[in-house]
TISE-136852 format. One record per residue: residue in three letters; residue number from 1; x, y, z of N, C-alpha, C in turn. Coordinates in steps of 0.001 Angstrom, whole numbers, plus 500000, padded with zeros to 6 digits. Layout:
N
<rec><aa>ala</aa><i>NUM</i><n_u>X</n_u><n_v>Y</n_v><n_w>Z</n_w><ca_u>X</ca_u><ca_v>Y</ca_v><ca_w>Z</ca_w><c_u>X</c_u><c_v>Y</c_v><c_w>Z</c_w></rec>
...
END
This chain:
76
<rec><aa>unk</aa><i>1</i><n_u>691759</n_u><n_v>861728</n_v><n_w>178532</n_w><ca_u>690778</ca_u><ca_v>860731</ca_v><ca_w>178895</ca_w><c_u>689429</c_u><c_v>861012</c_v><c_w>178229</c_w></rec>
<rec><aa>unk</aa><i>2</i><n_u>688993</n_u><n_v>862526</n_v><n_w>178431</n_w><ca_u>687540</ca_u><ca_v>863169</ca_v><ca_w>177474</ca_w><c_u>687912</c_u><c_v>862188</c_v><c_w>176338</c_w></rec>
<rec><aa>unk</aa><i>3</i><n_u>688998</n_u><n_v>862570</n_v><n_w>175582</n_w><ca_u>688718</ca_u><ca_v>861911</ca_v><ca_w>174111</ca_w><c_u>688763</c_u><c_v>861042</c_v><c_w>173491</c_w></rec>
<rec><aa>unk</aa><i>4</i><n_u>689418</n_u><n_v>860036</n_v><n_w>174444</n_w><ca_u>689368</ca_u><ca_v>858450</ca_v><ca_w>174426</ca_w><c_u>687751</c_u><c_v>857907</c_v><c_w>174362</c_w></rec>
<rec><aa>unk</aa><i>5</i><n_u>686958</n_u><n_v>858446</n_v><n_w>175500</n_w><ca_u>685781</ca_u><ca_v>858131</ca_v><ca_w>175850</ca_w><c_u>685110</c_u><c_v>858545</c_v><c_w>174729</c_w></rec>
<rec><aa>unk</aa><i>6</i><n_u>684919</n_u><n_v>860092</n_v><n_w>173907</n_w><ca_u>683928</ca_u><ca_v>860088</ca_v><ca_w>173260</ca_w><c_u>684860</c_u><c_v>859485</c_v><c_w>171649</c_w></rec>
<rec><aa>unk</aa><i>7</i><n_u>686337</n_u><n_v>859210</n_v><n_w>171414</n_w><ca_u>686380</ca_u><ca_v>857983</ca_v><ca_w>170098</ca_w><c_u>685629</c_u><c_v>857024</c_v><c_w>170435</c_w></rec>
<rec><aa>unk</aa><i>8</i><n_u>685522</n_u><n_v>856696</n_v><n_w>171731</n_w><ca_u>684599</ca_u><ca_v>855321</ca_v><ca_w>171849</ca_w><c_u>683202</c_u><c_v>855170</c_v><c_w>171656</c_w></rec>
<rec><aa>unk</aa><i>9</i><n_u>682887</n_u><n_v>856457</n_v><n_w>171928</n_w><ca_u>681236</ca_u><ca_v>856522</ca_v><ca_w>171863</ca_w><c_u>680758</c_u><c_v>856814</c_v><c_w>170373</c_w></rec>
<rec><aa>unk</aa><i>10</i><n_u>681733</n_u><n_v>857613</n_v><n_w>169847</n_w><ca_u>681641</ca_u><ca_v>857861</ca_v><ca_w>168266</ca_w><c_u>682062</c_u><c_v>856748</c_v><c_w>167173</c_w></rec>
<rec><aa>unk</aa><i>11</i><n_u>683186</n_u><n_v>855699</n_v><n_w>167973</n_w><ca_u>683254</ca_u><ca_v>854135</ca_v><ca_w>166959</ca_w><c_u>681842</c_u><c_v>853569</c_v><c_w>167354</c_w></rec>
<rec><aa>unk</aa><i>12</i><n_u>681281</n_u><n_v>853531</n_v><n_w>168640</n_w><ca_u>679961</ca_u><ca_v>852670</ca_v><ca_w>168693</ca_w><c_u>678580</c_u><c_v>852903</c_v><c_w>167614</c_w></rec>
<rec><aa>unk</aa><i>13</i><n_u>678366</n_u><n_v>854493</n_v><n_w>167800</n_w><ca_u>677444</ca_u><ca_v>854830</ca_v><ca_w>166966</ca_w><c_u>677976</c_u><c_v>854726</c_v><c_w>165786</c_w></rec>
<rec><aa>unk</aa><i>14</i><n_u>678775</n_u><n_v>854823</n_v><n_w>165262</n_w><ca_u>679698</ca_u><ca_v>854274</ca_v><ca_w>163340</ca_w><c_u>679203</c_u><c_v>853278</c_v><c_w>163360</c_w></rec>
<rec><aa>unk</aa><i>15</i><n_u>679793</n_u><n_v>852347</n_v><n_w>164264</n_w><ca_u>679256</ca_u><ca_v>850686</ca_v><ca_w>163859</ca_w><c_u>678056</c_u><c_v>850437</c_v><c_w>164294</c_w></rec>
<rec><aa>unk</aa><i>16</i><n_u>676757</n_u><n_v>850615</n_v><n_w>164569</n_w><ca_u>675272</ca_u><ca_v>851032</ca_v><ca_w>165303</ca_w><c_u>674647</c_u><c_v>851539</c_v><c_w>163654</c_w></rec>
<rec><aa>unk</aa><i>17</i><n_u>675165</n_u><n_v>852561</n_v><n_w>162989</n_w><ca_u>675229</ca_u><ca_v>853438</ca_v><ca_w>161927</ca_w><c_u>675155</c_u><c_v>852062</c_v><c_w>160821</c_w></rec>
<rec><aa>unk</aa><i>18</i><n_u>676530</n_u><n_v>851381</n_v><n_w>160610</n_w><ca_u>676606</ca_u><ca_v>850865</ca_v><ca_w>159716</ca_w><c_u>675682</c_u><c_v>849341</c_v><c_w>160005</c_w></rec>
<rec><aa>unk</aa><i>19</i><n_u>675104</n_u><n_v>848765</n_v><n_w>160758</n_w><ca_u>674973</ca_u><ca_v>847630</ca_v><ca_w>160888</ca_w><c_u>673150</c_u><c_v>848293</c_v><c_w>160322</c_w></rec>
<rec><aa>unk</aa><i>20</i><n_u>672782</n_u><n_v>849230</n_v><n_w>161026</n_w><ca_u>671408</ca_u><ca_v>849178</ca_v><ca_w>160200</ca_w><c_u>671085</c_u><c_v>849735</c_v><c_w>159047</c_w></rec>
<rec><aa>unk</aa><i>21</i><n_u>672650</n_u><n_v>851052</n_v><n_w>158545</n_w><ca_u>672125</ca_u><ca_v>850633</ca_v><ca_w>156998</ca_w><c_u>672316</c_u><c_v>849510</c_v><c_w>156561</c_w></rec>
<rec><aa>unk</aa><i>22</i><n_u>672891</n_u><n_v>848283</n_v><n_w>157017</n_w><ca_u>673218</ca_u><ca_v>847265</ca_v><ca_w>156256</ca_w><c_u>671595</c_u><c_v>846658</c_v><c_w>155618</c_w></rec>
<rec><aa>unk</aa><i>23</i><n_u>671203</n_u><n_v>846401</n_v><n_w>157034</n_w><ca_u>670029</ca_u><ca_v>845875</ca_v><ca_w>157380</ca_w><c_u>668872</c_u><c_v>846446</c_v><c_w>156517</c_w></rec>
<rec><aa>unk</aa><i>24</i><n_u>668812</n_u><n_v>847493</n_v><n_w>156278</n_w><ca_u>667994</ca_u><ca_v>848426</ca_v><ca_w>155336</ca_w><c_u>668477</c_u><c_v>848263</c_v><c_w>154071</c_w></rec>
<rec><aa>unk</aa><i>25</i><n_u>669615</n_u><n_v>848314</n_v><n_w>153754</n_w><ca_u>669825</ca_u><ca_v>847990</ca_v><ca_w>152297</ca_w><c_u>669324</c_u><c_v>846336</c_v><c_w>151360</c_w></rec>
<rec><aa>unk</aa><i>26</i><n_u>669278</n_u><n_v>845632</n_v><n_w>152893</n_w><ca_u>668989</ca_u><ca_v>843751</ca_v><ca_w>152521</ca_w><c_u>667847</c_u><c_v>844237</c_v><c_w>152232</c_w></rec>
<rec><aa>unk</aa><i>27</i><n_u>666765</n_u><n_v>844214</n_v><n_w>153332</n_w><ca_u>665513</ca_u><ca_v>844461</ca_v><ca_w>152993</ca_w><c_u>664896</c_u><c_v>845304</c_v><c_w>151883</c_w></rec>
<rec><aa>unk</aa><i>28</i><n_u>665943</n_u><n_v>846223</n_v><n_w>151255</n_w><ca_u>665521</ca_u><ca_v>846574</ca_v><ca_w>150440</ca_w><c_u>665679</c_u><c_v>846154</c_v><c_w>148680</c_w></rec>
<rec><aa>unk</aa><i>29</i><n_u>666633</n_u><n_v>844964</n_v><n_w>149205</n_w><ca_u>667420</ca_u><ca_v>844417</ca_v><ca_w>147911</ca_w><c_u>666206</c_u><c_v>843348</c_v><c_w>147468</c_w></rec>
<rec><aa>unk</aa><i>30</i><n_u>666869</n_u><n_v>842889</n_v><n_w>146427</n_w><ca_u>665984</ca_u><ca_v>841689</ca_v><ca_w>145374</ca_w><c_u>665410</c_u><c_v>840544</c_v><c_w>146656</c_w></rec>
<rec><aa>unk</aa><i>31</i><n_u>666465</n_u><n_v>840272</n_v><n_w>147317</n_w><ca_u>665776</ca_u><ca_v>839356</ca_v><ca_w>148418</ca_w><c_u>664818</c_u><c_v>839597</c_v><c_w>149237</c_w></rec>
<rec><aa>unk</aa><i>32</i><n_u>665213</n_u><n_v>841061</n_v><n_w>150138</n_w><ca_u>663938</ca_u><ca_v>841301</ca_v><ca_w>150593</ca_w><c_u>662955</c_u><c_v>841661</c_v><c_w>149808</c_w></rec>
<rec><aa>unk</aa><i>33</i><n_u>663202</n_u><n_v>842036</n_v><n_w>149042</n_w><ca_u>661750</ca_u><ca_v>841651</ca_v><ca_w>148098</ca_w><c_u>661249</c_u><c_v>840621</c_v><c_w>147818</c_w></rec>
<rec><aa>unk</aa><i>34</i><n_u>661878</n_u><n_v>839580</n_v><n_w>147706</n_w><ca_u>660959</ca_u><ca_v>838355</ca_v><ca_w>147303</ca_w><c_u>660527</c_u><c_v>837895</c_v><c_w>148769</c_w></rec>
<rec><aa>unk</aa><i>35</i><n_u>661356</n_u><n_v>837680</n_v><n_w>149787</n_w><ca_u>660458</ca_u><ca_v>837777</ca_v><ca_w>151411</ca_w><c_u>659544</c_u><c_v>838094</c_v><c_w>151563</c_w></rec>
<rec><aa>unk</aa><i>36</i><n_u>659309</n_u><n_v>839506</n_v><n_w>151519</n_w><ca_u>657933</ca_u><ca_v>840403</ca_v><ca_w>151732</ca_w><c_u>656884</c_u><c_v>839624</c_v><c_w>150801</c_w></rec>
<rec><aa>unk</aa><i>37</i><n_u>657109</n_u><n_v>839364</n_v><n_w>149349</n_w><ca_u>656495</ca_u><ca_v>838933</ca_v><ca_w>148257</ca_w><c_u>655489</c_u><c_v>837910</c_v><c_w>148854</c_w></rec>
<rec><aa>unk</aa><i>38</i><n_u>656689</n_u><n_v>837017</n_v><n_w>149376</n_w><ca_u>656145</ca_u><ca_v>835203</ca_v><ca_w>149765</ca_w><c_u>655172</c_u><c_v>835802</c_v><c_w>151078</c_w></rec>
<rec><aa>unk</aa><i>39</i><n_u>655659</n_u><n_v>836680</n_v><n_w>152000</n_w><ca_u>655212</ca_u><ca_v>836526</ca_v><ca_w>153163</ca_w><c_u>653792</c_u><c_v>837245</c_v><c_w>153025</c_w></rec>
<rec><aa>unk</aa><i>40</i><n_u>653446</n_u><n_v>837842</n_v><n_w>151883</n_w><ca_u>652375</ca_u><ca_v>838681</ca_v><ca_w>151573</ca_w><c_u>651644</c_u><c_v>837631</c_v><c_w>150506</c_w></rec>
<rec><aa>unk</aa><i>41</i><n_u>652052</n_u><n_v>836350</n_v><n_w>149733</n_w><ca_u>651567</ca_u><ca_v>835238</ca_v><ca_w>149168</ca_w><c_u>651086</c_u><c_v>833752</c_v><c_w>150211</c_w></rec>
<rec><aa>unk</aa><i>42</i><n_u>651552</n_u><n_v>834346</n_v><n_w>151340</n_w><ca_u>651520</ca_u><ca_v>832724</ca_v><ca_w>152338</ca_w><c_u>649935</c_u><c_v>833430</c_v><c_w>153212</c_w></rec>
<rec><aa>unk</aa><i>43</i><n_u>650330</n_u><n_v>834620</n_v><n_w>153329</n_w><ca_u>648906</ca_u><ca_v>835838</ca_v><ca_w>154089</ca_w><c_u>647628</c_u><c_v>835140</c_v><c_w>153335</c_w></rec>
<rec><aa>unk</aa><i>44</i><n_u>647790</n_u><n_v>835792</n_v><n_w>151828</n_w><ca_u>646320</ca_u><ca_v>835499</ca_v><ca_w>150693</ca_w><c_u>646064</c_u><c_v>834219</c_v><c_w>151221</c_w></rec>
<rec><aa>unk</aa><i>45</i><n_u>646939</n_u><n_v>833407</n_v><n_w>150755</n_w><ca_u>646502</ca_u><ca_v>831448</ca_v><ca_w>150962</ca_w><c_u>645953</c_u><c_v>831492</c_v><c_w>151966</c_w></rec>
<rec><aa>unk</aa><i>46</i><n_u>646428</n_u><n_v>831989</n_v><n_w>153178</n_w><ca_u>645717</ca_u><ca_v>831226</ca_v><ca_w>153954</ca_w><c_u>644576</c_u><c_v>832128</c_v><c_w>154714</c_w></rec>
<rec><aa>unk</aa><i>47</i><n_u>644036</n_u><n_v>832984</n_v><n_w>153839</n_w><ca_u>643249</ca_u><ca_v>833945</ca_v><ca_w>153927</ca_w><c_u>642014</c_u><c_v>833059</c_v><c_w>153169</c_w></rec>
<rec><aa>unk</aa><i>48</i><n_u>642523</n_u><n_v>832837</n_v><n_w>151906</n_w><ca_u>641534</ca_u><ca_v>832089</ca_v><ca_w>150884</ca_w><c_u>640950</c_u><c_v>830756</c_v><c_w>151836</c_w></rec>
<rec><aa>unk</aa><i>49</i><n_u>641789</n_u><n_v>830240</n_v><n_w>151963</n_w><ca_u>641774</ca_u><ca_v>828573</ca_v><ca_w>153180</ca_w><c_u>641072</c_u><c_v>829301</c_v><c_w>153831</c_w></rec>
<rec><aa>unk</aa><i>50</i><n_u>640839</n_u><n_v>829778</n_v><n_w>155074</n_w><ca_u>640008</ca_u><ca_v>830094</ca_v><ca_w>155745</ca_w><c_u>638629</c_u><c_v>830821</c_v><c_w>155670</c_w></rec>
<rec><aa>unk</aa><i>51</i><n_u>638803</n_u><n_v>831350</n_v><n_w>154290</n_w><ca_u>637269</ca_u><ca_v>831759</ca_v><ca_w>153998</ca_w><c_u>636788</c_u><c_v>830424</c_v><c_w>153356</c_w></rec>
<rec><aa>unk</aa><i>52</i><n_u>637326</n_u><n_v>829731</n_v><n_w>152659</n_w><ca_u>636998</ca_u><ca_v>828421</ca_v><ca_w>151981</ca_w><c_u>636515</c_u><c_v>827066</c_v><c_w>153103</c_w></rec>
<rec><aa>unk</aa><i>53</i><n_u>636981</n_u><n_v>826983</n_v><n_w>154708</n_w><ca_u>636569</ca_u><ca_v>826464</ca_v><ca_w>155461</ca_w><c_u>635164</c_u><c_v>827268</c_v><c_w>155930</c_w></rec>
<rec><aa>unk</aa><i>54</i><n_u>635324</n_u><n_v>828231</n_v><n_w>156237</n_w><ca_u>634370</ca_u><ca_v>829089</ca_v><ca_w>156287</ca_w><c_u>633133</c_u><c_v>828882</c_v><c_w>155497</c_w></rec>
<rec><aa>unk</aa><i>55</i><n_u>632939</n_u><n_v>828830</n_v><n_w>154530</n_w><ca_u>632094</ca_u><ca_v>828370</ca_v><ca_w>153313</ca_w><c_u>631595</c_u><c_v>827309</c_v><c_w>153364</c_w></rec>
<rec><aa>unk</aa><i>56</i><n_u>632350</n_u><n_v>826166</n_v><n_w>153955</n_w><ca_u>631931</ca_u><ca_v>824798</ca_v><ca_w>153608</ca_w><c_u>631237</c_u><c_v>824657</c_v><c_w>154800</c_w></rec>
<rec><aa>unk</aa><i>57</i><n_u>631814</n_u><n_v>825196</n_v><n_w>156186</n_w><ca_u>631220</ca_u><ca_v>824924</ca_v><ca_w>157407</ca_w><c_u>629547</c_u><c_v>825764</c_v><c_w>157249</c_w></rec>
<rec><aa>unk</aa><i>58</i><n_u>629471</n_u><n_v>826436</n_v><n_w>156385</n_w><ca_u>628276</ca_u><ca_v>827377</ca_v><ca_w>157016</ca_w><c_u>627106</c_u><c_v>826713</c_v><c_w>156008</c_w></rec>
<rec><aa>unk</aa><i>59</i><n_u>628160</n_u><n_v>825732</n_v><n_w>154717</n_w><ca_u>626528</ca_u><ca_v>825238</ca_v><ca_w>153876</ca_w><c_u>626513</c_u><c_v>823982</c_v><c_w>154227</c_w></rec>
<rec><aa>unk</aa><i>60</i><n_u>627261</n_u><n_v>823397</n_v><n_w>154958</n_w><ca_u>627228</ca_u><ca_v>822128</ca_v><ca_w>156049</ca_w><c_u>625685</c_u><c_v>822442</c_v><c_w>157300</c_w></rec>
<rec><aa>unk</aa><i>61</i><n_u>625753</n_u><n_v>823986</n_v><n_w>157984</n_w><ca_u>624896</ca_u><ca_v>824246</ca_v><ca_w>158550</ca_w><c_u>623708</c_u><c_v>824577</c_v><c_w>157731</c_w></rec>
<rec><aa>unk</aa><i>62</i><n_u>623639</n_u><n_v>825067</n_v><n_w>156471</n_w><ca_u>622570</ca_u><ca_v>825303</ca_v><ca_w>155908</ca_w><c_u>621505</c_u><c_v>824510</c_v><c_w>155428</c_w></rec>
<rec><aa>unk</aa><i>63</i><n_u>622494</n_u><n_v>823263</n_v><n_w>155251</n_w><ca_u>621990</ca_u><ca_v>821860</ca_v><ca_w>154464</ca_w><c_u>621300</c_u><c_v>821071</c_v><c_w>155483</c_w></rec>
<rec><aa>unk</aa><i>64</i><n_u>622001</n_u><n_v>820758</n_v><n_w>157241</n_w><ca_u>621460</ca_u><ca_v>820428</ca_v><ca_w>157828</ca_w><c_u>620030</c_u><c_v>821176</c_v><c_w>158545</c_w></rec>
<rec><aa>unk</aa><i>65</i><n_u>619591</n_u><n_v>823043</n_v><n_w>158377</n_w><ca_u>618949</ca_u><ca_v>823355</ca_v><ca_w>158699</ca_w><c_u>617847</c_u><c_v>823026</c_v><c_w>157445</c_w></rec>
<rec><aa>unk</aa><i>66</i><n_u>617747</n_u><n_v>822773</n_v><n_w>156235</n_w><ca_u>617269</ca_u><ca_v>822437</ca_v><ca_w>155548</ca_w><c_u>616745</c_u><c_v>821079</c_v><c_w>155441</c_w></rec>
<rec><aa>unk</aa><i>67</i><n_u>617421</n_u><n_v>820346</n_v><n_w>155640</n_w><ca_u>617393</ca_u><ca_v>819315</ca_v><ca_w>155826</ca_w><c_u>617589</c_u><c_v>818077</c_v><c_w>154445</c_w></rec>
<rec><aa>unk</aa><i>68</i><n_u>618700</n_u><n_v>818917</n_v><n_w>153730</n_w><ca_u>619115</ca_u><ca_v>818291</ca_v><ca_w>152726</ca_w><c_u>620230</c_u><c_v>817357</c_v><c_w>152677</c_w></rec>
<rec><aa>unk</aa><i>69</i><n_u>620129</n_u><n_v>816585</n_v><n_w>152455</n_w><ca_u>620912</ca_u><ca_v>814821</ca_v><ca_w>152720</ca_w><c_u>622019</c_u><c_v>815110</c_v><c_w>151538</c_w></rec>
<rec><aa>unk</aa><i>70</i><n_u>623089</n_u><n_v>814613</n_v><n_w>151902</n_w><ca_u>624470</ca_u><ca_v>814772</ca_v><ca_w>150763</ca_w><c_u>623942</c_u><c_v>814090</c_v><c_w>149277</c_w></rec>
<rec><aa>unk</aa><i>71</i><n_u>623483</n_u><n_v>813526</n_v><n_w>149700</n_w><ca_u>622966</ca_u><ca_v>812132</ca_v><ca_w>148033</ca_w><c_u>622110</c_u><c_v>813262</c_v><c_w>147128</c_w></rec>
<rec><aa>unk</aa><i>72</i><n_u>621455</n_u><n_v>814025</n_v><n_w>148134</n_w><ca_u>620452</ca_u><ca_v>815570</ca_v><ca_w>147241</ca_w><c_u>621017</c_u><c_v>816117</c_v><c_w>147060</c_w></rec>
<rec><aa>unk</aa><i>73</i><n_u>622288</n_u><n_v>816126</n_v><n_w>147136</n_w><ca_u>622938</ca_u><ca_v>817654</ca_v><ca_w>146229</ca_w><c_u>623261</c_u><c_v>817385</c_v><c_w>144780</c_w></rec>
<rec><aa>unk</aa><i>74</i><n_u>623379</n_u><n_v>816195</n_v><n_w>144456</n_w><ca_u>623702</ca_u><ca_v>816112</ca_v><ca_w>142937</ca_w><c_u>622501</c_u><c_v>815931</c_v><c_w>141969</c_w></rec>
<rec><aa>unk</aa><i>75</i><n_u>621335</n_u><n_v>815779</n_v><n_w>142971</n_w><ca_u>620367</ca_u><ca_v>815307</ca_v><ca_w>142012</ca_w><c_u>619700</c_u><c_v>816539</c_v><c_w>141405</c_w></rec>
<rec><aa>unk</aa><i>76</i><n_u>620119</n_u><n_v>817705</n_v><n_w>141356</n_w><ca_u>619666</ca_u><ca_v>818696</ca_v><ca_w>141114</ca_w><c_u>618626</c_u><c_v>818849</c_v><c_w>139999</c_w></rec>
END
């Protein structure tokens, strides 16, 4: 009976074993590389976007503390 129980406990950890090298080998393959790639390219964008709202909102406030009218910005 001992050795029934620990084949069983020793097939679980085999297959436990093999399912996360699997998992480690994807992530480490061409695909997960291009994943990480995109998911580290979608980060920047919308890093840029938000400093770029950022920007517009704060010379939106600058213009109105100034008191410069949209039609004055081109007449430079």
């Amino acid at each position: 009976m001992k050795r029934i129980v620990w084949m069983g406990i020793g097939m679980a950890i085999g297959v436990i074993a093999f399912r996360k090298i699997t998992q480690a080998q994807a992530a480490i393959g061409p695909e997960g590389l291009n994943r990480a790639v995109a998911r580290l390219a979608d980060g920047v964008y919308d890093f840029a976007d938000a400093v770029r709202a950022g920007m517009n909102e704060r010379e939106v406030d600058l213009r109105a503390a100034l008191g410069i009218v949209e039609s004055d910005a081109g007449s430079r």
